[in-house]
Structure formats: structure tokens, C-alpha cells
C-alpha positions as CSV (number, residue, x, y, z in Angstrom):
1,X,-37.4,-3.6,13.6
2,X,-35.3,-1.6,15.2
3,X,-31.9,-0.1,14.3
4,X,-29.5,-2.7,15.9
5,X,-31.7,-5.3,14.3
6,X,-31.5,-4.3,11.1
7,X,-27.8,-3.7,10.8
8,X,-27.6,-7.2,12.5
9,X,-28.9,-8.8,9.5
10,X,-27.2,-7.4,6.9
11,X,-24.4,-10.1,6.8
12,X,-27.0,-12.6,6.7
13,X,-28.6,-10.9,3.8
14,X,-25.3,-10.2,2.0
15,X,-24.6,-13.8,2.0
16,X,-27.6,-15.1,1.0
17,X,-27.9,-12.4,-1.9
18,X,-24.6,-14.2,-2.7
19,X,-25.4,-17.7,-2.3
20,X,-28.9,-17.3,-4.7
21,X,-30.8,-18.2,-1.6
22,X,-32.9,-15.0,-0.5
23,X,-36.6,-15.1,-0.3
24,X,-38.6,-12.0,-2.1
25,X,-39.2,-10.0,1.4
26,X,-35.4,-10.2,2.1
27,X,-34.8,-9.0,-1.7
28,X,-37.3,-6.2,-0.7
29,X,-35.2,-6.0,2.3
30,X,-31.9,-5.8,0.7
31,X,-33.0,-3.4,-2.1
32,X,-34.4,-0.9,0.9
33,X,-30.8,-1.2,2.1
34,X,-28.8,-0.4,-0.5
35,X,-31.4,2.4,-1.8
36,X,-30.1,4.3,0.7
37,X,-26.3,3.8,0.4
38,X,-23.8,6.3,1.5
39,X,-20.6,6.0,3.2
40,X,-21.7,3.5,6.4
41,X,-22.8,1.3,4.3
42,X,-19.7,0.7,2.0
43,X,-18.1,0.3,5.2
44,X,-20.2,-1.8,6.5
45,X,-20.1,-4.2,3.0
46,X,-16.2,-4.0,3.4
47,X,-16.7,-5.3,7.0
48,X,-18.7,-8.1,6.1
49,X,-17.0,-8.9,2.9
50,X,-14.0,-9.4,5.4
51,X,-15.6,-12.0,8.3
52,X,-14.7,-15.0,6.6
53,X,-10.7,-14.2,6.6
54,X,-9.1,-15.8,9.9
55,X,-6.7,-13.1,9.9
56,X,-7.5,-9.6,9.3
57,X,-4.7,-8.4,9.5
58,X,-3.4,-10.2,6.1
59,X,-3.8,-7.7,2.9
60,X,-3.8,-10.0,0.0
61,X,-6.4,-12.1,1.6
62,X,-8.8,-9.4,2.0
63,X,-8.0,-7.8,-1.2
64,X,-8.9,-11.6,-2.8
65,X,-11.7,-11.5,-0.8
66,X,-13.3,-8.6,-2.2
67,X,-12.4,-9.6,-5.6
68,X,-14.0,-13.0,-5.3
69,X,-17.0,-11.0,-4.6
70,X,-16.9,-8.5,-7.4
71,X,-16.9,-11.6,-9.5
72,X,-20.1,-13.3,-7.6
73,X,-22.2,-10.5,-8.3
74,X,-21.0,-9.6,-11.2
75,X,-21.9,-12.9,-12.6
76,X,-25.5,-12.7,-10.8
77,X,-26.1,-9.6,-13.9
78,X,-26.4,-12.3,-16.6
79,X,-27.6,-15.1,-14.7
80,X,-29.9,-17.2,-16.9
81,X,-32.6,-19.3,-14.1
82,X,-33.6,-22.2,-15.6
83,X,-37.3,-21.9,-13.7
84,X,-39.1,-19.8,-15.8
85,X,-41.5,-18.6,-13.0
86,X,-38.2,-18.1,-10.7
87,X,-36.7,-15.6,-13.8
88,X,-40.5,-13.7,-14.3
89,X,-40.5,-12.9,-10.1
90,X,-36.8,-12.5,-9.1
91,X,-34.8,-11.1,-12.5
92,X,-35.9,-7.5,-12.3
93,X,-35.8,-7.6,-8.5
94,X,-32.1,-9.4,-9.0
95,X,-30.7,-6.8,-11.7
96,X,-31.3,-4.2,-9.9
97,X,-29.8,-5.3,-6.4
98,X,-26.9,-6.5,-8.4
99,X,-26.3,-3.4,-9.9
100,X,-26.5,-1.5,-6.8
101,X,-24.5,-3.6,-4.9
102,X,-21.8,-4.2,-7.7
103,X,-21.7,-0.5,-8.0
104,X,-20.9,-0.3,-3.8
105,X,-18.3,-3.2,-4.5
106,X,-16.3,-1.3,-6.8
107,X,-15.9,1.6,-5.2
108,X,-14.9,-0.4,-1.8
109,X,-12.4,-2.4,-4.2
110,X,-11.1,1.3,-5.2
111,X,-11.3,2.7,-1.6
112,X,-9.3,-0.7,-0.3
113,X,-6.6,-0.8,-3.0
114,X,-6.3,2.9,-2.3
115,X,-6.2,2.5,1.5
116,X,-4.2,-0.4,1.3
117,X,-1.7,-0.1,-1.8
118,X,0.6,-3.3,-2.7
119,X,3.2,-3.7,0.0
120,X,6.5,-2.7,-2.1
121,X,9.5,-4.9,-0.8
122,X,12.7,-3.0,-1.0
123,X,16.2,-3.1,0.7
124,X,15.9,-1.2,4.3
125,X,17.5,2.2,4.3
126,X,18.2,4.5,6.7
127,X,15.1,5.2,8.8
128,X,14.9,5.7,12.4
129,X,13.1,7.6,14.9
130,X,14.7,9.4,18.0
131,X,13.0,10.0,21.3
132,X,14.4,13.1,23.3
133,X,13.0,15.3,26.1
134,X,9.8,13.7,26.1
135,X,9.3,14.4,21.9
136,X,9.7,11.3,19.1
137,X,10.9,12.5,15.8
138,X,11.4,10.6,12.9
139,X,14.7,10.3,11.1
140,X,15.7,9.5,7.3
141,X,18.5,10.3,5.2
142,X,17.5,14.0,4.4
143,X,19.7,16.6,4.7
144,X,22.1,18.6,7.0
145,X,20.7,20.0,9.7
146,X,19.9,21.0,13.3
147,X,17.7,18.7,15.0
148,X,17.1,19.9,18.7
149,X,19.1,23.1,20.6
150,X,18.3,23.3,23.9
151,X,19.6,23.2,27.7
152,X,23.0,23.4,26.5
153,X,22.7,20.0,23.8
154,X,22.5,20.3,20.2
155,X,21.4,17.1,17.9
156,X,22.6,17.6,14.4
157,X,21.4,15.2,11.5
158,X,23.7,14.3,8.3
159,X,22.7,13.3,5.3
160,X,24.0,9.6,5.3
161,X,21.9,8.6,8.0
162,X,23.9,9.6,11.2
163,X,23.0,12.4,14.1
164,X,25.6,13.7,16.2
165,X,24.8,14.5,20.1
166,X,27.2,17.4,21.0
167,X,26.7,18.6,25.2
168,X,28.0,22.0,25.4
169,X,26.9,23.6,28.5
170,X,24.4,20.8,30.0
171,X,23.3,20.6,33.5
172,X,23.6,17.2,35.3
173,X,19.8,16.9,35.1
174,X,19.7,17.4,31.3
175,X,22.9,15.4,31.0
176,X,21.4,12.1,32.8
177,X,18.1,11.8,30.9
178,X,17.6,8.9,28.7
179,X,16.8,9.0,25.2
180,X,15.8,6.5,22.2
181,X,17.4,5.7,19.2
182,X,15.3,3.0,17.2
183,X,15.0,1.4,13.6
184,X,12.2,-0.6,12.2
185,X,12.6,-3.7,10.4
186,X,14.1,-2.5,7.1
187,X,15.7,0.6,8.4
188,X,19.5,0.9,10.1
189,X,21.0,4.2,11.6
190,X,24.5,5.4,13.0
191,X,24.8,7.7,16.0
192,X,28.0,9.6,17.3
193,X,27.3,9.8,21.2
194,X,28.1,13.1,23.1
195,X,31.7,11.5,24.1
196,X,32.7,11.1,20.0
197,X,31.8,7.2,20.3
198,X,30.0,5.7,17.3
199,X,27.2,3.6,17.0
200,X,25.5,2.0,14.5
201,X,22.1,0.2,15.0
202,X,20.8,-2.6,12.5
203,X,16.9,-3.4,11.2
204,X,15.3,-3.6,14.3
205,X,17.1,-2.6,16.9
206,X,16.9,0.1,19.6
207,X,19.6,2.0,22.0
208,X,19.0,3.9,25.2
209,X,21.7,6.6,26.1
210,X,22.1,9.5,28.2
211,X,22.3,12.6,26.7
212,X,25.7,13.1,27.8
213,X,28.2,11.1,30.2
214,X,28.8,11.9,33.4
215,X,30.5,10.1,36.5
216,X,32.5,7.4,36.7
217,X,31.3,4.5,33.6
218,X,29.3,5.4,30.3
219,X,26.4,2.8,30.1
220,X,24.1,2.6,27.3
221,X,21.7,-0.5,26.6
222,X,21.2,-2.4,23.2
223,X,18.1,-4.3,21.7
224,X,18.6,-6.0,18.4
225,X,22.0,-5.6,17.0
226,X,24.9,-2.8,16.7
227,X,28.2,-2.4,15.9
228,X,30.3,0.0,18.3
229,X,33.3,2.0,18.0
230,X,33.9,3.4,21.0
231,X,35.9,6.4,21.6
232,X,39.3,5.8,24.3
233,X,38.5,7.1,27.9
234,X,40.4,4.8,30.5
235,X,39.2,7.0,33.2
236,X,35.5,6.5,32.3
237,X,35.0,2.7,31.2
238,X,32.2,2.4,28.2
239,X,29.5,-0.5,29.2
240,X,26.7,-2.0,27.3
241,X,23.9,-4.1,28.5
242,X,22.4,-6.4,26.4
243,X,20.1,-9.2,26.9
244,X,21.2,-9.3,30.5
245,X,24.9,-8.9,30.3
246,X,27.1,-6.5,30.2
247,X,30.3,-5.7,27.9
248,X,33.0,-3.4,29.3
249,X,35.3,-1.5,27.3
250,X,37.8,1.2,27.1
251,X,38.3,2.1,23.8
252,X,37.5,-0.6,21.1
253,X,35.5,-2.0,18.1
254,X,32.8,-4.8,18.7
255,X,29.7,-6.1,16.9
256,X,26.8,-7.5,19.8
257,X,23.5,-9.2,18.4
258,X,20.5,-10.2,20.8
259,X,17.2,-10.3,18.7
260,X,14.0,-11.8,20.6
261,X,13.9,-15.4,19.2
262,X,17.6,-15.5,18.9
263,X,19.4,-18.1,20.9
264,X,21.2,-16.0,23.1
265,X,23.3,-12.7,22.9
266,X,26.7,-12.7,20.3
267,X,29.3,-10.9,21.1
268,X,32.5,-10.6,18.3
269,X,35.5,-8.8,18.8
270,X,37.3,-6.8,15.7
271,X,39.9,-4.4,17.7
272,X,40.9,-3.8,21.3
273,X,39.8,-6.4,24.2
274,X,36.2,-6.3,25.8
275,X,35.2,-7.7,29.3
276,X,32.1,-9.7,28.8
277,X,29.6,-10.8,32.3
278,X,27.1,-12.8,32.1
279,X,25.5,-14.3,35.0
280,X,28.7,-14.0,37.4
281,X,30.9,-15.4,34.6
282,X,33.1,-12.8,32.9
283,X,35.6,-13.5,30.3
284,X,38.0,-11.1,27.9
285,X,37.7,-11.4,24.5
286,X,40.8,-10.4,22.0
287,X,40.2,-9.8,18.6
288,X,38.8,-12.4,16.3
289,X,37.1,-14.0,19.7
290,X,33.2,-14.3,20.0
291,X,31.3,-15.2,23.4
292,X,27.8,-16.5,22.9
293,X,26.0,-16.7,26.3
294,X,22.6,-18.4,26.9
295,X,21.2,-20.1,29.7
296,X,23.2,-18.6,32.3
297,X,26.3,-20.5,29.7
298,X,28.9,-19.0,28.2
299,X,31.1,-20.2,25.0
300,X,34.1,-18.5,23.5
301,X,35.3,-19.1,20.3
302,X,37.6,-18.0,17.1
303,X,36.3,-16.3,14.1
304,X,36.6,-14.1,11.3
305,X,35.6,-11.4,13.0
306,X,35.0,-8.9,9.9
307,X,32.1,-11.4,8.9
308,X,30.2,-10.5,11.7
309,X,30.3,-6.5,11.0
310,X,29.7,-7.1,7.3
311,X,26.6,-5.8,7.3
312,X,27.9,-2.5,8.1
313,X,29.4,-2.3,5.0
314,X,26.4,-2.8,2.7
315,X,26.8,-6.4,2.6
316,X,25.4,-9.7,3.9
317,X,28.2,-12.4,4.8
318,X,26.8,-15.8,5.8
319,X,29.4,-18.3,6.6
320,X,28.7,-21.7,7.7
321,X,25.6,-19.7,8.9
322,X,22.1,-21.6,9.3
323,X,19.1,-21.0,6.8
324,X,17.2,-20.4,9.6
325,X,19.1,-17.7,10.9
326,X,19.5,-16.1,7.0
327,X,16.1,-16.3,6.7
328,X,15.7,-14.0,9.5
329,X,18.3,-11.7,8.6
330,X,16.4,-10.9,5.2
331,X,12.9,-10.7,6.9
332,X,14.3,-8.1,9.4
333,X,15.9,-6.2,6.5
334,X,13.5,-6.4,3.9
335,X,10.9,-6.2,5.9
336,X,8.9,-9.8,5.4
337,X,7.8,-12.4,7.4
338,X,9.1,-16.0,7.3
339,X,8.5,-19.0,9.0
340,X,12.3,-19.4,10.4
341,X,11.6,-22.6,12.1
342,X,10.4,-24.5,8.2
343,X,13.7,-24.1,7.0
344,X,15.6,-27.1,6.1
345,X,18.9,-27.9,8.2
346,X,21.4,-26.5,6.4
347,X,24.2,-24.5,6.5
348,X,25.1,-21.4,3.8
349,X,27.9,-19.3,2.4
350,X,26.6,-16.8,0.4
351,X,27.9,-13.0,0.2
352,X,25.3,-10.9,-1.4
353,X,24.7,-6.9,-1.1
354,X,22.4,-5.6,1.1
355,X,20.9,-3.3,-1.7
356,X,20.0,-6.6,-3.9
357,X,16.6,-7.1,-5.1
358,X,14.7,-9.7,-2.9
359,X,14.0,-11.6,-5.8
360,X,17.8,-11.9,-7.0
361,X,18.9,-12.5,-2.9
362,X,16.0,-15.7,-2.9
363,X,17.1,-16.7,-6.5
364,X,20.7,-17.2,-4.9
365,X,19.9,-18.7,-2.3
366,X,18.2,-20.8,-4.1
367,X,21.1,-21.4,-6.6
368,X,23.2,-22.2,-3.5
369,X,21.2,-24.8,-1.4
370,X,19.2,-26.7,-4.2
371,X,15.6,-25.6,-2.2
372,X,13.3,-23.3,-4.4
373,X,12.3,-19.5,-2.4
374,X,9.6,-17.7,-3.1
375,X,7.7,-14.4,-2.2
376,X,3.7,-14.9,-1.5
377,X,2.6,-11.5,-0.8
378,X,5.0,-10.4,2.0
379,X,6.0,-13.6,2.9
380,X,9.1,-15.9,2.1
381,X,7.9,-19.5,2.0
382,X,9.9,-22.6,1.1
383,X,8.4,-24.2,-2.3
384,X,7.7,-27.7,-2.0
């Protein structure tokens, strides 16, 4: 039998070890395997102890999985046969396979849980990572320092989560090149550009600036969600493009929000007045004003406009807001997954912290709309 056969049937042997149904050559068989165990074949046992799961990619069910195994052979140690001639052939055989393969399962049960340790869900924090000149670092809330000094730029990082871009001496070249600012789900970062504006990116998100502004407009593009404060310069107007449209400004305060799934881009005005374009149409916004556009559509309306920059202050606002749409909010920022479009039609006003544990946020919630929330694994499912 050659090698490619052999490792071919080991599934098939696995699972009929497990399932009481292997003949005496393929218990000769098995033993011969796992005489010789070493690090392939754990792997390999892990591999096949994982087939059966329709997504891999879901932790608790491989770690149940292997545990459901453990137990199988486990149990297989002090099975009792009622054929006597079945106990006098197989039970010696049986023990020692058993043993040998129970001893391989607990070490992969200890490799996996080591590998793959319970995913802790905690409030996002600030976490980032910033591409520049063709190098990605990763950013946290560490300590003061300087990040990059070169060409005439220097990128300093604070402790609270923010980096500063300062151009000094920078050639146009240097000036013009793009760079990435981008947070994960669960993480958020601020940014003071190289003209004093600031911006601050939530879970998810991602902005593309130039290392410094030059000519006559300073563009930057958004993904996700930020909040802008942009520093006054009527001589060089301040434009963002998000989800194709664009916001001019000259000096102002603005929250914008266009996640993939979302339907459309939101644009809210707190201070100042914005130009918003959106497929030929363009509109100015004055403070308390938001402009949702989608489908080449625009609508403008009144609101509180603090509510929508709330979460810049450490705090979730929701009012009159969907569950669908607060569902999301906490997956992005707690990093979990939910099934948005299960949510029942309804409508919440809820203010909770952003540093809450999830448990407390879903017991609220819960509180709040008379439906029960729980977590299963890393997921937020609606109890029925």
C-alpha cells in the first residue's frame, strides 16, 4: 500500500474505531498507525476530527467536536461486549488502541485550546494600524513617542490613542503620497492631519490621506465612520469622499457613516455648514441637519445632531434607532457577529457606555424591548 493510500484511509479507520465497527486487520491496521505517532499524526487526527463541521472556521464547534470525541473513546476503555467471543478477540486489541489514541486526543484537546484560547469579548479600544511609505505598523494606546522621521515628516504617537502628522520640510513627492489609517472591529483611533485637522475613525473604519496638503483642495477618503473637525482654511477647501460623494468644507465639525451593508452614506452636521454632492445633487447642511443619500437619492432632515457624535464620547446614543442597526453597532465594537437582518422591527432609546460589559449592554436591551439577547460563543442571537 503505498503512502497516499494509507494516509487515505485513516479517516475511514478513525471512524470506524469510533463507531465499534472495525474488522481485526483494520484494528491491526490502526494499532500499526498510531504505534508510530508523532507530530503528523496528531495533526492529522485533529484534521479528521474536524471534517464533519460545515464551517471550519467556527471555534466552539471544533472545540465540541474534539470533546465529543475524547468522550467516545474514553468510554470505549470500559466497554463491557455482551458477545463473549467478541470481548476474548477484540478487548486487548481495543484497550490498547484506545489508550493510544485517547492519549493523542488529549494532547490535540491541549494543543487546540492552546492554539485556539476562548475568544474574550471586551469593549474595543484604541487599536489601529497605519500604513506609510510602503511599511504597516500597528498602533495601541502605548506611550509618547516618535513614530516615523524622515523626508522632512515626523509621525508622533500619544498615549490616548492619537498620532500627529507634522510636514516640516517635505518635497511635493513626499507630500502627495497616500497613506492608511485603519481600525478593526473593536478598535477606534483619532489622527491630527499635517494641516492641525482632527480626525477620529470608529470600529472598522479606514482613511486615506496625503502626507501633507498641497494645491488648491485637501481631499481625504473615508470607509466606515468618522467624526471630523476640521481645521479653517478658506483658501484651501477640506473634501471627503465617502461612499461615492463628496462633503466640502471650510472649517467645521461633522460626523459621516457609510459601512458596507448600510443603507446609504449619513452625513450630520454639529458646527459650521458642509456642501454635500451626491450624484449631481448637492445640498448645504446647517447644523443639526443630516443628508442620507442612496440610490442616486438624497434626503435632508433635522436632528439632534450631538446624538450622532456620541460615540466619540465613550458612549452609545440610540434614538428612535432600529435594532437592526444597534445590533450592528455592538457587533462592530465588540467584536461579534450577529444576524442584523433576525432582529425584530423595532425601534430603541437606550444610552449605555461604550466601556459596558456585553452582558450588561444585551441585559438592557433586553430590559428595554421585552426580547431576550444572548451570547453563543461569539455570537449575539435573539432567544426564542
Amino acid at each position: 500500500m503505498t503512502t497516499m493510500e494509507k494516509n487515505a484511509s485513516k479517516p475511514d479507520l478513525f471512524e470506524k474505531f469510533i463507531a465499534e465497527k472495525s474488522t481485526a486487520a483494520e484494528l491491526n491496521q490502526l494499532f500499526d498507525y498510531f504505534g508510530s505517532a508523532d507530530k503528523q499524526l496528531l495533526e492529522d487526527l485533529i484534521n479528521t476530527s474536524m471534517e464533519q463541521e460545515s464551517d471550519i472556521s467556527d471555534i466552539t464547534a471544533q472545540q465540541n467536536r474534539l470533546d465529543a470525541i475524547h468522550a467516545k473513546i474514553s468510554a470505549q476503555l470500559f466497554i463491557e461486549p455482551e458477545n463473549r467471543l467478541i470481548r476474548m478477540v477484540r478487548s486487548r486489541e481495543l484497550a490498547k488502541i484506545a489508550a493510544t489514541i485517547l492519549l493523542v486526543i488529549s494532547a490535540g484537546l491541549l494543543l487546540f485550546r492552546f492554539l485556539h484560547p476562548p475568544h474574550q469579548i471586551v469593549p474595543g479600544t484604541s487599536v489601529a494600524s497605519l500604513s506609510i511609505d510602503g511599511k504597516k505598523a500597528r498602533l495601541g494606546s502605548g506611550k509618547d513617542g516618535v513614530l516615523y522621521r524622515q523626508h522632512g515628516i515626523e509621525v508622533i504617537t500619544k498615549t490616548d490613542g492619537t498620532i500627529i502628522y507634522k510636514a516640516i520640510n517635505a518635497d511635493a513627492e513626499t507630500a502627495s503620497r497616500l497613506n492608511t489609517l485603519e481600525t478593526p472591529r473593536g478598535g477606534e483611533y483619532s489622527i491630527i492631519l499635517s494641516d492641525g485637522s482632527v480626525v477620529m475613525l470608529n470600529a472598522g473604519s479606514k482613511l486615506i490621506f496625503p502626507t501633507d496638503f498641497r494645491g488648491s483642495e485637501r481631499k481625504v477618503y473615508v470607509e466606515g465612520e468618522a467624526f471630523f473637525q476640521v481645521a479653517k482654511n478658506a483658501a484651501q477647501p477640506f473634501i471627503v469622499a465617502i461612499g461615492g460623494n463628496e462633503i466640502k468644507v471650510l472649517g467645521t465639525r461633522f460626523n459621516v457613516s457609510s459601512y458596507p451593508g448600510n443603507e446609504g452614506t449619513e452625513t450630520t452636521l454639529l458646527e459650521g455648514s458642509i456642501q454635500f454632492s451626491s450624484a449631481g445633487n448637492r445640498i448645504i447642511l446647517k447644523p443639526n441637519q443630516q443628508v442620507i443619500a442612496r440610490n442616486g437619492q438624497i434626503q435632508l432632515k433635522k436632528v439632534a445632531a450631538e446624538d450622532f457624535s456620541a460615540w466619540t464620547r465613550g458612549t452609545f446614543l440610540f434614538n428612535d434607532v432600529p435594532l437592526a442597526v444597534v445590533m450592528q453597532q455592538l457587533a462592530r465594537w465588540y467584536n461579534v457577529d450577529v444576524q442584523a437582518e433576525a432582529m425584530p422591527q423595532k425601534n430603541l432609546y437606550l444610552k449605555l457606555s461604550r466601556k459596558a460589559d456585553i452582558n450588561e449592554v444585551l441585559e438592557m436591551i433586553s430590559k428595554a424591548t421585552g426580547y431576550r439577547f444572548n451570547l453563543e460563543g461569539n455570537k449575539i442571537v435573539l432567544e426564542e
